[in-house]
N, C-alpha and C positions, 0 to 999 in steps of 0.2 A: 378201221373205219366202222363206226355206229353201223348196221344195215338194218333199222327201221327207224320210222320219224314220230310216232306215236306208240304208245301200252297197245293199241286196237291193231297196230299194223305186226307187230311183234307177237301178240297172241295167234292171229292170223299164221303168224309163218314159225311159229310153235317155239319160239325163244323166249323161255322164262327171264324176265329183268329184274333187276336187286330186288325193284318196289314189288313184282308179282311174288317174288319169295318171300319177301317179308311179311306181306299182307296176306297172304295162304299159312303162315305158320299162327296169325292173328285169328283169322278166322277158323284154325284146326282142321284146313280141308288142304288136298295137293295142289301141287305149284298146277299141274293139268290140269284138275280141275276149272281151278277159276279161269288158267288160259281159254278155257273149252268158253266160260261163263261170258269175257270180253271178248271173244274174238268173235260170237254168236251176238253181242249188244245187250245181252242180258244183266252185265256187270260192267261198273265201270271203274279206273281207277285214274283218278284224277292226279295229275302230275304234271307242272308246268315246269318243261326244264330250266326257269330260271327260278323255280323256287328249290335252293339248295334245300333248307333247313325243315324237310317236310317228313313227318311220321306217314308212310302211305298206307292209307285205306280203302277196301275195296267196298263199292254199294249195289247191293243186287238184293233181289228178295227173297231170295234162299241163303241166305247173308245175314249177319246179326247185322240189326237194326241200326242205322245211324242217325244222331243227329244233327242239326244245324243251329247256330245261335247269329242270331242278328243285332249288327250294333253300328255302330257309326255315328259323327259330329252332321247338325243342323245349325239351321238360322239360329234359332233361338237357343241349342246349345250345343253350344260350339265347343266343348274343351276337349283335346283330344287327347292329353291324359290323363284323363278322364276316361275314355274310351280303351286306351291301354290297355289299363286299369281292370277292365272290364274282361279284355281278351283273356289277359296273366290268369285271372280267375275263373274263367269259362275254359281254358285248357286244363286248370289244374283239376276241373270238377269232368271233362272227361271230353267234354263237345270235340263230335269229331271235326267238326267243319265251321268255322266263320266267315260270315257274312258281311264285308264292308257297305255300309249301303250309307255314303256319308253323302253332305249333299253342300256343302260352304265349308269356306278355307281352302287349305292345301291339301287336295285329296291326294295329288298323286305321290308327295311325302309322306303318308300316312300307308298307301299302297305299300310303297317301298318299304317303310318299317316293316311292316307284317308280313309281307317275305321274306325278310333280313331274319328276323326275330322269333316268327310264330311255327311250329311246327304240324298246326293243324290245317284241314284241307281250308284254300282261302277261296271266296268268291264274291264276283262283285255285279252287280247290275249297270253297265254302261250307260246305257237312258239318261241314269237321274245324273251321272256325272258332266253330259255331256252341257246342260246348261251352267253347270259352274265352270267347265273347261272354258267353253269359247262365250261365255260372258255377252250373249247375244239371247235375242226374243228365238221364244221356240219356234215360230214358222222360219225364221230365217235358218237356221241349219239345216246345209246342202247332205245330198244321198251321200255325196264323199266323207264330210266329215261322221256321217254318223256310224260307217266302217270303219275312219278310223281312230274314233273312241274305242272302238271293240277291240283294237291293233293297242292301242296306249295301255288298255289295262294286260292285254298278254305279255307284252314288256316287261311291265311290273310285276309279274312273275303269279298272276292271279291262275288259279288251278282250275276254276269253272267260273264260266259267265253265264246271266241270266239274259238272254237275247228276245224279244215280244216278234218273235218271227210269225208266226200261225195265223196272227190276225190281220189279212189278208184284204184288199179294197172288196171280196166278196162277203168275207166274214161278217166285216163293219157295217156290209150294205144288208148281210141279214139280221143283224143289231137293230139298226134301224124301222126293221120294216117288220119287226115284233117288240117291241116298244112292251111288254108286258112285266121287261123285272122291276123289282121297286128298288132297287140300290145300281143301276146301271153297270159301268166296268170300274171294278172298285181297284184295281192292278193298280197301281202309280206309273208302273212304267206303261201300262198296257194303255193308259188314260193319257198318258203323254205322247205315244205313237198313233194313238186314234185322233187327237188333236191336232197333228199334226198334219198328219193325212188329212182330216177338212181341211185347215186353212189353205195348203197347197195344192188340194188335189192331185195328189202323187201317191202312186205305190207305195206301200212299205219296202223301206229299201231292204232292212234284215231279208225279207221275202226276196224281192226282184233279185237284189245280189245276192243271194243262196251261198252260191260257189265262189264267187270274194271272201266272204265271211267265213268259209269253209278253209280256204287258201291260210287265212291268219290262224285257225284253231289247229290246223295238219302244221303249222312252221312252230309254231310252240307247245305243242304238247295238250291243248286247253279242251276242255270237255266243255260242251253245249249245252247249258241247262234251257230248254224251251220254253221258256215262261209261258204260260197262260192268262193272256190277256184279257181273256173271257172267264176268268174263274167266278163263279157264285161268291155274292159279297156277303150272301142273306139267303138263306135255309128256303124258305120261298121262290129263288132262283137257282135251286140245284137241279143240273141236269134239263137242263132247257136246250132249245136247239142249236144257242147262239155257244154253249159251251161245247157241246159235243160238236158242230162243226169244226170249231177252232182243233180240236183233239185230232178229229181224219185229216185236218192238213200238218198239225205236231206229225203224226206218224209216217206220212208222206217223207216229211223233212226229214224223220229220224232214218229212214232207207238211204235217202242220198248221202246224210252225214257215215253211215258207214261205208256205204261206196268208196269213201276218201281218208277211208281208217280215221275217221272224226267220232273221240267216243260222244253217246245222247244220253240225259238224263229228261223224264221230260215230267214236268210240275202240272203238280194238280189242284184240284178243289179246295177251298179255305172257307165255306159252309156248307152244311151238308143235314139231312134228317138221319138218322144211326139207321133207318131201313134201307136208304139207298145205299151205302157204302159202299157192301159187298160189288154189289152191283156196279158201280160206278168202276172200283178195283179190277173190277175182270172183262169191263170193257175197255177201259187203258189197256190194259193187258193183251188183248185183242188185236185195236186199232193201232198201236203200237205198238208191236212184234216183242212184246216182250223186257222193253229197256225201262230201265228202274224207274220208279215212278217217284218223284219228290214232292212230298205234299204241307199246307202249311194246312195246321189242324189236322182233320176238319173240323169247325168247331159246330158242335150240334146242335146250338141253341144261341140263338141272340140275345139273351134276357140278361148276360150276367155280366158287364163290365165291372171291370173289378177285380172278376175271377176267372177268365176265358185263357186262363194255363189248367184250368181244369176243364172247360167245356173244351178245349185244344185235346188234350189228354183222352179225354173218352172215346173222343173221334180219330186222332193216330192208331190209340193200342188197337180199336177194329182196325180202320185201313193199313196199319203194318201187318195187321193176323192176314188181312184178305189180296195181302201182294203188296202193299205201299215199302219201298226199299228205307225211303231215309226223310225223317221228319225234319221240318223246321220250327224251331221252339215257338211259344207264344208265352209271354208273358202278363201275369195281371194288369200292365198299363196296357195292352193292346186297346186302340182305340182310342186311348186319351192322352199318351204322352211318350217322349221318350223314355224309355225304361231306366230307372235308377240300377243301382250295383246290387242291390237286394231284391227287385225286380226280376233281372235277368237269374240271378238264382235260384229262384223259384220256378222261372220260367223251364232253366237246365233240370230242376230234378222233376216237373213233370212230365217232360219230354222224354226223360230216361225213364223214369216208370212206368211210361206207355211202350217206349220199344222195348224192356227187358220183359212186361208183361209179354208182348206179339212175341216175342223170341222164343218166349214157353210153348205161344199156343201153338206155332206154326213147328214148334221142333228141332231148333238148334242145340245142335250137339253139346251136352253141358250146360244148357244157356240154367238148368234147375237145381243146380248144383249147388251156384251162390246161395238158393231157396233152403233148400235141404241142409245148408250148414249155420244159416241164422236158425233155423228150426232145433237145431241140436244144442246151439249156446242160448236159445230158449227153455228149452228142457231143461239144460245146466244151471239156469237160471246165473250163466255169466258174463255178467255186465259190461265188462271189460270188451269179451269179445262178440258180443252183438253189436257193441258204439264200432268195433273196429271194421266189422262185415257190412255195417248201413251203407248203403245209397249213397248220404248224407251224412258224418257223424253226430257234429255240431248241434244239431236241433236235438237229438233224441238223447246228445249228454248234456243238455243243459237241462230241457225236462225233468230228465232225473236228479240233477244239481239241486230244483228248484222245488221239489217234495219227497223230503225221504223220509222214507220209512221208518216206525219201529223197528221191527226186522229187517235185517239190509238184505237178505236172500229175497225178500217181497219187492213188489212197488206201493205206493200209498193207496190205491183203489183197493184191492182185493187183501192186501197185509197176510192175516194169516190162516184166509180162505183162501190163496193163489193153490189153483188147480195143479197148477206144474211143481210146486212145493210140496202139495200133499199127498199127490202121486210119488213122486220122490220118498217120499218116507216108508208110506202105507207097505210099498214095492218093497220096498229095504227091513220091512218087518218091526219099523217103528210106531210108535201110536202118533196118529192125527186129534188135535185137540178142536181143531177150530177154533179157536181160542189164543 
């Protein structure tokens, strides 16, 4: 007989599980270690036990970096292999974690594939499923059904849910009563539980039923992502009162959720100025004892639709340097559309290149090593195996595909001024022509 029902409760009573040993040999640290990391809430490892087919990963901020890629079918595109599609290739490229966040059709067939199929961490936002479940106006879904959407996606074998707990009938009333952001609550789910709350004048039930909701995450294994309902939509509303309140009632919750061996991830900021960061990092940190911070962005500038996997990117590699555990990608359609398949891939490698940066800065064992070995097949000036050490290969062997050189030891820019070619020689007691 199993004797624990959670990673949280298992760490707790010091019994290392397959996924803690797997995921400790990933990260290069001991199987104690990271027990010490989950059983404290500092790290989480998400594992729903009906997802057989799962690579487990652990997320904490003394933790290589993780990411998250978000995808799923809408109204208006609906194909869902199409969607697939997208997974197949956001695993192959490294994402530790997806995100169904589908909203029409047959989500909960789509659920079930991705646990049948996907071996990376899966998560989904119950909210937005619940209006295509029960096919009714949003004031009419009762407090029961909206726990148990949260039960329907643990079923499906989903590894973290994003639940808009925090925003509270007092939260909402201090929204209200400072009326000063210019983009209001940009969450989709968190705009869907505040609307809903007007029209019925009821509690948030995530909130009131706590320990319901708590009851379904402790019988399947599922980790609590906190959503922040109050996140900054717009650099102008960072860190305003209506956000950091929502944050001391997240940490509140995150105490009780380990009371019941429920592990907490709890989501942060998605605009932010690059000065408050820090700052914003180590008050999560604070008010939240500690449990890995998930953040989308930040992105530090509104200005650049189009390119906001790069204002995303500026704003994680700080927030991952300053405590942020595990980003969620942002792709150049952010804001205008659902993301294409080449979209999302750009989306994954700026995402990866903000946490492998944070991974330097902050000091993971090894994390400069990959650095240190493109730097040497740059020396070597060989081509082969810098394409094979990228990121990315793709783009940087076609580049090269697409202007060669006179000399193949060069590239087209520099030919046969390349610095690293003429060091090469000079070294070796050859004459440099420049020329």
């Amino acid at each position: 007989m199993k004797m624990y029902k959670t990673q949280m409760e298992a760490a707790k009573k010091r019994i290392a599980t397959i996924e803690m040993k797997k995921a400790a040999v990933t990260e290069n640290i001991t199987e104690q270690k990271l027990m010490d990391l989950i059983a404290k809430g500092e790290a989480v490892l998400p594992r729903n036990i009906r997802h057989e087919n799962i690579s487990p990963r652990a997320i904490g901020s003394v933790l290589r970096t993780k990411i998250n890629v978000n995808l799923g079918a809408s109204r208006d595109c609906r194909n869902y292999e199409m969607e697939l599609n997208k997974v197949q290739h956001a695993t192959l490229m490294g994402a530790d974690a997806i995100m169904d966040l589908s909203t029409f059709g047959d989500t909960r067939a789509f659920r079930r594939r991705l646990s049948a199929e996907c071996s990376a961490l899966l998560g989904t936002v119950p909210i937005y499923d619940a209006l295509v479940y029960y096919n009714k106006s949003l004031k009419d879904i009762t407090p029961e059904e909206w726990l148990d959407i949260a039960r329907i996606h643990a079923e499906d074998g989903m590894d973290f849910i994003t639940v808009h707990a925090g925003m509270n009938k007092a939260t909402a009333k201090r929204f209200k009563q400072n009326r000063s952001r210019i983009t209001n609550i940009v969450s989709r789910g968190g705009s869907l539980m505040f609307s809903w709350m007007e029209m019925t004048g009821e509690e948030n039930p995530f909130f009131e039923y706590y320990e319901q909701l708590l009851e379904i995450c402790r019988e399947y294994d599922v980790t609590l992502s906190l959503g922040d309902a109050c996140r900054p939509g717009s650099i102008h509303d960072a860190s305003d009162a209506t956000q950091i309140e929502e944050l001391i009632v997240l940490g509140e919750l995150a105490k009780r959720a380990w009371e019941r061996d429920v592990q907490v991830m709890i989501e942060g900021p998605g605009h932010m100025p690059m000065d408050q960061i820090e700052a914003n990092m180590k008050l999560q940190k604070t008010l939240c004892h500690g449990a890995p911070f998930y953040v989308l962005g930040p992105l530090v500038t509104d200005v650049a639709p189009g390119y906001d996997h790069i204002t995303s990117a500026i704003g994680g590699a700080l927030a991952a340097w300053h405590g942020a555990s595990f980003l969620c990608y942002v792709t150049p359609a952010e804001h205008l559309r659902l993301p294409t398949l080449e979209d999302m891939k750009e989306g994954i490698v700026a995402a990866k290149i903000a946490a492998h940066a944070a991974d330097i800065a902050k000091g993971i064992p090894n994390a400069s090593d990959w650095d240190d070995n493109m730097s040497k097949a740059r020396q070597a000036l060989d081509w082969e195996k810098m394409f094979s050490i990228a990121l990315e290969p793709e783009k940087p062997r076609r580049y090269r595909e697409e202007s060669q050189p006179e000399e193949k030891d060069t590239c087209s820019m520099c030919g046969n001024m390349c610095a690293m070619r003429n060091m090469n020689l000079i070294l070796n007691g050859e004459t440099v022509t420049g020329k």
